[in-house]
MARSE-129764 format. One record per residue: residue in three letters; residue number from 0; chain; y, z, x of N, C-alpha, C in turn. Coordinates in steps of 0.2 Angstrom, whole numbers. Atoms other than C-alpha are relative to their C-alpha. Layout:
N
ALA; NUM; A; Y; Z; X; Y; Z; X; Y; Z; X
...
***
This chain:
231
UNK; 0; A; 1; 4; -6; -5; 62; -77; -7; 0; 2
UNK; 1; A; 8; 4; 0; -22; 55; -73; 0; 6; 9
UNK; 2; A; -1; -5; -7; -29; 65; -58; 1; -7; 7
UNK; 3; A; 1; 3; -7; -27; 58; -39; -6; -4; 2
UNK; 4; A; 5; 4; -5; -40; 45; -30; -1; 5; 7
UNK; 5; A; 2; -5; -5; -48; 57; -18; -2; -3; 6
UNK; 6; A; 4; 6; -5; -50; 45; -1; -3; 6; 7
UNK; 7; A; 3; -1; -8; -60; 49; 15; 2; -6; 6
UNK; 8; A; -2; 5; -4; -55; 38; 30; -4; 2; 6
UNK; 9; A; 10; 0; -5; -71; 34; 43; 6; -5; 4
UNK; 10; A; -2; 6; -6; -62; 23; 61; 2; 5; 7
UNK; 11; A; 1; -5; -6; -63; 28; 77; 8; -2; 4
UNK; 12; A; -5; 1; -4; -45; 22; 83; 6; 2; -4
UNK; 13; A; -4; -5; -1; -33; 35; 80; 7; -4; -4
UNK; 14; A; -4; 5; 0; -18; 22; 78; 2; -2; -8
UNK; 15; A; 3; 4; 8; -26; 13; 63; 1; 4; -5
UNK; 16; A; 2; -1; 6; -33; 26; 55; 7; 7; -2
UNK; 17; A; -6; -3; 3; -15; 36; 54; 4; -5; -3
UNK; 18; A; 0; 4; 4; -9; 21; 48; -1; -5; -7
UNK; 19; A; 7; 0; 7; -22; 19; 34; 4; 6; -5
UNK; 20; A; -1; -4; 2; -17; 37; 30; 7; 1; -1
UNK; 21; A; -7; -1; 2; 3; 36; 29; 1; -7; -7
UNK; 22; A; -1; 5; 5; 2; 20; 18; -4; 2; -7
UNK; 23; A; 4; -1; 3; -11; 27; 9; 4; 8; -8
UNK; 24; A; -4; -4; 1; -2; 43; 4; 3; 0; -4
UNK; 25; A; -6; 0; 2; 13; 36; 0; -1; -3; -7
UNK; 26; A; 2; 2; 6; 4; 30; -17; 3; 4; -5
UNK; 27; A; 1; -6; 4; 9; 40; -30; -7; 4; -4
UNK; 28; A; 8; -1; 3; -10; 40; -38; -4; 3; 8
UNK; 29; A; 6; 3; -2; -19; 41; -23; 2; 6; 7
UNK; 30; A; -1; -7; -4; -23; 58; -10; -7; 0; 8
UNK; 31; A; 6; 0; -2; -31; 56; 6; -3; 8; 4
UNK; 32; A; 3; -8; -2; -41; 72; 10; -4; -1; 5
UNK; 33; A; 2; -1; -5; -48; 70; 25; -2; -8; 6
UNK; 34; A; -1; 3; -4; -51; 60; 41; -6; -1; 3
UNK; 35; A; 6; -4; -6; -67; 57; 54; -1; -9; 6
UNK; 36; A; 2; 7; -4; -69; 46; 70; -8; 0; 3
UNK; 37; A; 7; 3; -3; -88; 43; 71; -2; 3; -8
UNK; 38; A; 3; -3; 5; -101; 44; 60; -4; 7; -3
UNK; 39; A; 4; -9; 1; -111; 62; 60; 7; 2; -2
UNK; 40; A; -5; -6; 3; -93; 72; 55; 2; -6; -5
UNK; 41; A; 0; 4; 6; -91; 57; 41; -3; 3; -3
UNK; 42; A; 7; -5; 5; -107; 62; 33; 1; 7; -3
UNK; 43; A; -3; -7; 2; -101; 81; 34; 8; 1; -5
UNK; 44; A; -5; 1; 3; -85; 76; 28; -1; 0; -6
UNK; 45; A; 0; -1; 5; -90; 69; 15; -3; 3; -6
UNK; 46; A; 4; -6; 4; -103; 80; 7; 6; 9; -1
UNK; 47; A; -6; -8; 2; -86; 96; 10; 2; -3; -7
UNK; 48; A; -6; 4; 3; -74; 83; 2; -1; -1; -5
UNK; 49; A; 1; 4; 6; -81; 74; -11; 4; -3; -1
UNK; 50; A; -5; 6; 2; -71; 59; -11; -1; -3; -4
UNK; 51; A; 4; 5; 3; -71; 48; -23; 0; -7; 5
UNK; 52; A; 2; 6; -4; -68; 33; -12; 1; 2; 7
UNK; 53; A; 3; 2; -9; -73; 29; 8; 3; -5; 3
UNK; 54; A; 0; 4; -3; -64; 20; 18; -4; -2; 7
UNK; 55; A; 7; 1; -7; -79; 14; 33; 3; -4; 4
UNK; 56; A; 2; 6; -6; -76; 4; 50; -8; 2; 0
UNK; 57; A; 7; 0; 0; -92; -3; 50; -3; 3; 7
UNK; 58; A; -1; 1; -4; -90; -3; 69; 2; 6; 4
UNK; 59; A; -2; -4; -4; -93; 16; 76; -3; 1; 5
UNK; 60; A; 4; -3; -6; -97; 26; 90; -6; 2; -2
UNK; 61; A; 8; -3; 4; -115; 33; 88; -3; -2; -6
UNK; 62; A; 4; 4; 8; -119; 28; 71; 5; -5; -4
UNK; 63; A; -4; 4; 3; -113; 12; 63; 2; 1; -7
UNK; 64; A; -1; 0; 8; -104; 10; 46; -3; 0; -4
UNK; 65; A; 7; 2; 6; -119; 5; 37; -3; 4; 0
UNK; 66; A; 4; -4; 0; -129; 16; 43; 1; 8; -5
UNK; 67; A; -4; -6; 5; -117; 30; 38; 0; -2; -8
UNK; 68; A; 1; 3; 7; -115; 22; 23; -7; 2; -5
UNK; 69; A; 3; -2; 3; -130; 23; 19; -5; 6; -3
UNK; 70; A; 3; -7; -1; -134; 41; 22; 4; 2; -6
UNK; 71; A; -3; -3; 6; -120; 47; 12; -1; -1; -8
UNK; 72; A; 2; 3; 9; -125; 35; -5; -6; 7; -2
UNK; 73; A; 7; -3; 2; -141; 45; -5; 0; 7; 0
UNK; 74; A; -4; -6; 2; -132; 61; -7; 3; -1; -7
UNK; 75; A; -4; 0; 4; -117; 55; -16; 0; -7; -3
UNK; 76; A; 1; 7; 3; -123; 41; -27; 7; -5; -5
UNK; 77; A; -8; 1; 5; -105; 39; -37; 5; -3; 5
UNK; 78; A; -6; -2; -4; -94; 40; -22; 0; -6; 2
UNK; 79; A; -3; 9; 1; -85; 18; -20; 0; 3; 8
UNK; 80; A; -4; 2; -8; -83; 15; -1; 0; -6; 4
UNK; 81; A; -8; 5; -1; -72; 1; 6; -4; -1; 6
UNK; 82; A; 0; 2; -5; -79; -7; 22; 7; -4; 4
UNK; 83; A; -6; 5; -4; -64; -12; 33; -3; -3; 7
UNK; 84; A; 1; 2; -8; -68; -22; 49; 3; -4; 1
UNK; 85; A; -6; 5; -4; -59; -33; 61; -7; -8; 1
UNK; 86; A; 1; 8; 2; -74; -49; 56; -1; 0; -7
UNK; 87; A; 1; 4; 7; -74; -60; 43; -8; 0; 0
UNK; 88; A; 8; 3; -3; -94; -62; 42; -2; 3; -6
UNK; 89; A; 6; 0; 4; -105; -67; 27; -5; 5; 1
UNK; 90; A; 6; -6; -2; -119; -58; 36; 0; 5; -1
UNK; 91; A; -3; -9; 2; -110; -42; 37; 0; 1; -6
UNK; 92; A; -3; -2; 7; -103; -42; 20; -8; 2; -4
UNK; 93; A; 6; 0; 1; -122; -45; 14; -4; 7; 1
UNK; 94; A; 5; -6; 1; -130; -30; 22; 6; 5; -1
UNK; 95; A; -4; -8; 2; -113; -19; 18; -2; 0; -6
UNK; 96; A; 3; -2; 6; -118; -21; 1; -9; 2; -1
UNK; 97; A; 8; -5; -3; -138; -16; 4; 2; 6; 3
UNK; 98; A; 1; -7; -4; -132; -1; 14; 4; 2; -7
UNK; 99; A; -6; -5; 4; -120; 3; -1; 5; -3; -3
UNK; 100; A; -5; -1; 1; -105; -1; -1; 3; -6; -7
UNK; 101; A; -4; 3; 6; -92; -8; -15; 5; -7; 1
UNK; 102; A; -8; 8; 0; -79; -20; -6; -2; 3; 7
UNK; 103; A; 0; 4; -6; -78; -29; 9; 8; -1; 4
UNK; 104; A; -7; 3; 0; -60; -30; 16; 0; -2; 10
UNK; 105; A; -1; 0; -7; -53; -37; 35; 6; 6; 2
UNK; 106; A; -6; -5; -2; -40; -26; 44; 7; -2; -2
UNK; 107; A; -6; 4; 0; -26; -37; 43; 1; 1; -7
UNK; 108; A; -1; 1; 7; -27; -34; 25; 7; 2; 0
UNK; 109; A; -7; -3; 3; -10; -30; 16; -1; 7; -4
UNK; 110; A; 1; -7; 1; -6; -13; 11; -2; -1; -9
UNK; 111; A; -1; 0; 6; -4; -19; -7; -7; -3; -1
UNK; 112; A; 6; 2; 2; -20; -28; -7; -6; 7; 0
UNK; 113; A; 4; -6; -2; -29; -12; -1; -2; 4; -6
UNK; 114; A; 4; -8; 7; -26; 0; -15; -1; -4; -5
UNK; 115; A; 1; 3; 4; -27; -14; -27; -9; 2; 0
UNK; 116; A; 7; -2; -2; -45; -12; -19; -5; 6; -4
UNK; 117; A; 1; -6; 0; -47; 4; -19; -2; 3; -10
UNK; 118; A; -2; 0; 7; -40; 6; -38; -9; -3; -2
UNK; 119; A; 6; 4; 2; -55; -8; -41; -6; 3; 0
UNK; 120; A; 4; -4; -3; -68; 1; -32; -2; 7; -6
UNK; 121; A; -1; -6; 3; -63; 18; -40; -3; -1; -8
UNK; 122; A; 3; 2; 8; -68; 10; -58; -7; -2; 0
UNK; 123; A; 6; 0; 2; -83; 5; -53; -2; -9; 1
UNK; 124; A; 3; 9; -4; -82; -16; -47; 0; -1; 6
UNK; 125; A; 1; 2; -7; -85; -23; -33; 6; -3; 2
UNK; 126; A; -4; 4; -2; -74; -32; -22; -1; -5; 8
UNK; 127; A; 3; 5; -8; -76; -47; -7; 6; -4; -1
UNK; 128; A; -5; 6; 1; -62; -58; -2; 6; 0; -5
UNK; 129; A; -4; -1; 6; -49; -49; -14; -3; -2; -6
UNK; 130; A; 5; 2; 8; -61; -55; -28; -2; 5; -3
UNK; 131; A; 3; -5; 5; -64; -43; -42; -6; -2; -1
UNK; 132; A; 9; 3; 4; -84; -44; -48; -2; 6; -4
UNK; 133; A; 5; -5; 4; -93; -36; -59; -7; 0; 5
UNK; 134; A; 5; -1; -6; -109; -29; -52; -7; -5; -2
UNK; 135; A; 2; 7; 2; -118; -47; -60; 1; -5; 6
UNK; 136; A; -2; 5; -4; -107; -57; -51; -1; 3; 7
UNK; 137; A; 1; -2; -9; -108; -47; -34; -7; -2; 2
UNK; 138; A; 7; 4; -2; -128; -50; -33; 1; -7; -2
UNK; 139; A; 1; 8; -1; -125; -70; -39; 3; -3; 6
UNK; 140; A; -3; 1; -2; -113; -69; -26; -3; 2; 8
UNK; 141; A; 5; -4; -6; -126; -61; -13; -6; -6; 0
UNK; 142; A; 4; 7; 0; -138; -75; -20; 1; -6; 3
UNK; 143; A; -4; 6; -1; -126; -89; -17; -2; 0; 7
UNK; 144; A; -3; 3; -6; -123; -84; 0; -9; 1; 7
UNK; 145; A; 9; 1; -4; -145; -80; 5; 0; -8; -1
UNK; 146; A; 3; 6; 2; -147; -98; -2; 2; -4; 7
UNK; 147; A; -4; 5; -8; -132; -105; 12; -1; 2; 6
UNK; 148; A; 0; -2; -9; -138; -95; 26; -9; -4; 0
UNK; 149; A; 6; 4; 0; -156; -103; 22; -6; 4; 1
UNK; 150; A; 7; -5; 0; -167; -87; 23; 2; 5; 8
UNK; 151; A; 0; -4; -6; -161; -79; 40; 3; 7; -2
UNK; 152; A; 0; -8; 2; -155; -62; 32; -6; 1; -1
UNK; 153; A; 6; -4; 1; -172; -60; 25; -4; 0; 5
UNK; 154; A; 5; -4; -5; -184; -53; 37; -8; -3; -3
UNK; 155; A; 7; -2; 4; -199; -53; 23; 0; -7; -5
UNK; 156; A; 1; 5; 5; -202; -68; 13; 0; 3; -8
UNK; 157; A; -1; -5; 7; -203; -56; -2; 7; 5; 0
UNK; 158; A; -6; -6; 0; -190; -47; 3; 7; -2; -6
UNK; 159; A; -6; 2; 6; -175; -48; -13; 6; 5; 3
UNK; 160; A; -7; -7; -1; -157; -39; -13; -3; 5; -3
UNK; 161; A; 3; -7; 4; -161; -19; -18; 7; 3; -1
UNK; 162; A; -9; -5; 0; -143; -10; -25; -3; 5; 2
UNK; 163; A; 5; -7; -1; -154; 5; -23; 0; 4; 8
UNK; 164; A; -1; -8; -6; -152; 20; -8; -11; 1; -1
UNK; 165; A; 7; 0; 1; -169; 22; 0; -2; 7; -5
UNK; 166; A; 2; -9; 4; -168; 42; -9; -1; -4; -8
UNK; 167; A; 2; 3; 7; -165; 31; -25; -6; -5; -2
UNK; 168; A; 8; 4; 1; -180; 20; -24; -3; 6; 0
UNK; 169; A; 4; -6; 0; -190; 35; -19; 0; 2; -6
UNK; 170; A; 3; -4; 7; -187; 43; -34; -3; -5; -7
UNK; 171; A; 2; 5; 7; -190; 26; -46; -8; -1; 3
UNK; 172; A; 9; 0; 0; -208; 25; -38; -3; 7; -1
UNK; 173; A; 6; -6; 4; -212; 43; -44; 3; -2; -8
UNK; 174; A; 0; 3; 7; -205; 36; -61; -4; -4; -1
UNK; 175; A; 3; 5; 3; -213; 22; -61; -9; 6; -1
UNK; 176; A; 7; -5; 1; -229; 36; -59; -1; 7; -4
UNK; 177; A; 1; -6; 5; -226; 45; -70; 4; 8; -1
UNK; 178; A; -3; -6; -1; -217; 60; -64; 7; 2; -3
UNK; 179; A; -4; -1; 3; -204; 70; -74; 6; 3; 7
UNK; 180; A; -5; 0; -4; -188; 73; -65; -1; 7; 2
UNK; 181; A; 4; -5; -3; -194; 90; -62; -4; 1; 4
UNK; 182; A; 5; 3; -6; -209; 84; -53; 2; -1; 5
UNK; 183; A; -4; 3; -4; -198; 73; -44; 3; 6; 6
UNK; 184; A; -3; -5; -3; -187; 89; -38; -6; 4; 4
UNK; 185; A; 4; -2; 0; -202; 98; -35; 1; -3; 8
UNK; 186; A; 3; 6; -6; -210; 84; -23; 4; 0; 7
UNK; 187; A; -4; 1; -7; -195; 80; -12; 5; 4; 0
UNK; 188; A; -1; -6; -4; -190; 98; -11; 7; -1; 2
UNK; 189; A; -9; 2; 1; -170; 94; -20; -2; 4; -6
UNK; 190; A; -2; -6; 7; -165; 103; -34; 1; -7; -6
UNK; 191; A; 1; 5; 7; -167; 95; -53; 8; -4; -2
UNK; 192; A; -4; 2; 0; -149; 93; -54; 1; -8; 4
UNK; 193; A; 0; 6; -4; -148; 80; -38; -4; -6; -3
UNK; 194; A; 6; 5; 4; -163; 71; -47; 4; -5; -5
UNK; 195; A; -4; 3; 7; -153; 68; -64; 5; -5; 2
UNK; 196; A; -3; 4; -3; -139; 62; -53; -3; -6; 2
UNK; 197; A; 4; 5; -2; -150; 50; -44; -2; -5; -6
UNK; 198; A; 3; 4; 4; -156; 44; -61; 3; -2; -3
UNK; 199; A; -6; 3; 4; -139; 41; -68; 1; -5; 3
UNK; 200; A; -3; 5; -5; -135; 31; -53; -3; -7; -1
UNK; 201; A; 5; 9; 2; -151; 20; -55; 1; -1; -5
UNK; 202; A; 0; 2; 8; -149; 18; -74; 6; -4; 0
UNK; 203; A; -8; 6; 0; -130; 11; -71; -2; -6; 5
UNK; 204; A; 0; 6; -6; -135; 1; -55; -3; -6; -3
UNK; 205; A; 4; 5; 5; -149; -7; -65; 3; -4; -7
UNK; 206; A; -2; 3; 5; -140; -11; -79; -6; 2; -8
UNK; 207; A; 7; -3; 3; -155; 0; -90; 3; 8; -3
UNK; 208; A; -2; -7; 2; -154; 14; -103; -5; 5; 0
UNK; 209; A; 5; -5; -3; -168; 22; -99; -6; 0; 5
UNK; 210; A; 4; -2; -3; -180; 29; -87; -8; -4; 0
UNK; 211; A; 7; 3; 2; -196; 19; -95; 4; -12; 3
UNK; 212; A; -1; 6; -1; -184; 2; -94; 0; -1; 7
UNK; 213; A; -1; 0; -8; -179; 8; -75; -8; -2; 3
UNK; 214; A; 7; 1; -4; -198; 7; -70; -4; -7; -1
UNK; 215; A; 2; 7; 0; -202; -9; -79; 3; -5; 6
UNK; 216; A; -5; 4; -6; -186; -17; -70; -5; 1; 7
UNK; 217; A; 4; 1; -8; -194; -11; -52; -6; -3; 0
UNK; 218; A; 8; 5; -1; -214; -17; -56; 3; -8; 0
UNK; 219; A; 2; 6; 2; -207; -32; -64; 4; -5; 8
UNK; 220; A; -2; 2; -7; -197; -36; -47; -3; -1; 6
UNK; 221; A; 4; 0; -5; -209; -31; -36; 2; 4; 5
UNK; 222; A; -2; -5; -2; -200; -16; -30; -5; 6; 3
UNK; 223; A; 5; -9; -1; -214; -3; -33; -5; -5; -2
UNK; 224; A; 5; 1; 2; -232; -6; -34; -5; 2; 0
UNK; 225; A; 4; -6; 1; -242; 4; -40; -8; -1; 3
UNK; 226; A; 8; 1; -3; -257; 7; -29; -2; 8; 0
UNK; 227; A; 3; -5; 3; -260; 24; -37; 5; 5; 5
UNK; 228; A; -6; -7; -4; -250; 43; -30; -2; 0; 7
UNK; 229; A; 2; -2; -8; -246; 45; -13; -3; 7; 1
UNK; 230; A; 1; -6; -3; -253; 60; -5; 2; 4; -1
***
């Protein structure tokens, strides 16, 4: 027997989120380990816990689901997390996935659609609208919906979608400079281990088998630009 789905569950109304957590349970696949209503004990949670999957309300107290979200990535770049919220909205769904996340769901969902999610998530696709994607179609599907909003999510006229955690750019602009993953550790004062991880992540995300392809991908994007070693 396959091991358990290890869930974390993020929402600040009590109700809900025991709720969440008896349906969830009652899986036979599927273990929820822990609980948090705001974001600061999410972030600790998750780093005790190691979940594999996050359930997030985007909509906390003190720190929002994105926000959280994307503090967590940049720790645990592996770790699927499930934005639940009470709106339907393009806009949102756009920067959940920028902050991170894997799948977009509303509240109203159904229990069965949920793990269905989840299960999807856990392997590694995306999901919006009960729609399975691969991680191709989720950016064509982020493109489609920058083209219909006419440019008002981007801020920067250069500005493009980034799958990337700002920890994880950080480390592709010392790649792109040259710097062995040792350096890297070294520099932003993490351990060699946390680094490789970070490089696995961008090599999947990128769809890239190596470290030399990952650098080109960023120059050729406009991601990084080399205006010689920071300080």
């Amino acid at each position: 027997m396959s091991e358990k789905i290890k869930l974390l569950i993020v929402d600040d109304h009590p109700v809900f989120r025991q709720g969440l957590c008896d349906v969830l349970d009652a899986e036979p696949n599927m273990e929820v380990v822990g609980e948090a209503a705001d974001g600061e004990i999410a972030v600790a949670q998750a780093l005790e816990l190691q979940p594999d999957v996050i359930l997030m309300d985007i909509n906390l107290p003190t720190v929002n689901g994105l926000q959280v979200t994307r503090r967590i990535k940049q720790d645990m770049p592996d770790v699927a997390v499930v934005m639940i919220t009470g709106y339907d909205d393009a806009e949102q769904v756009f920067h959940a996935f920028r902050a991170g996340a894997s799948a977009y769901c509303p509240k109203d969902i159904t229990p069965e659609a949920l793990t269905r999610i989840i299960e999807d998530v856990n392997q590694g696709s995306y999901v919006v609208n009960e729609k399975t994607m691969s991680y191709e179609d989720m950016v064509k599907w982020i493109e489609q919906k920058i083209g219909r909003f006419g440019g008002p999510l981007v801020t920067d006229s250069d500005e493009i979608f980034i799958p990337l955690s700002p920890r994880e750019m950080e480390i592709l602009e010392h790649v792109t400079r040259g710097l062995s993953n040792k350096e890297i550790a070294y520099k932003l004062g993490i351990s060699h281990q946390t680094v490789k991880n970070h490089m696995t992540a961008i090599l999947r995300k990128l769809r890239v088998d190596d470290r030399t392809q990952a650098a080109v991908y960023a120059l050729h994007h406009g991601w990084v630009r080399l205006e010689g070693p920071r300080g």
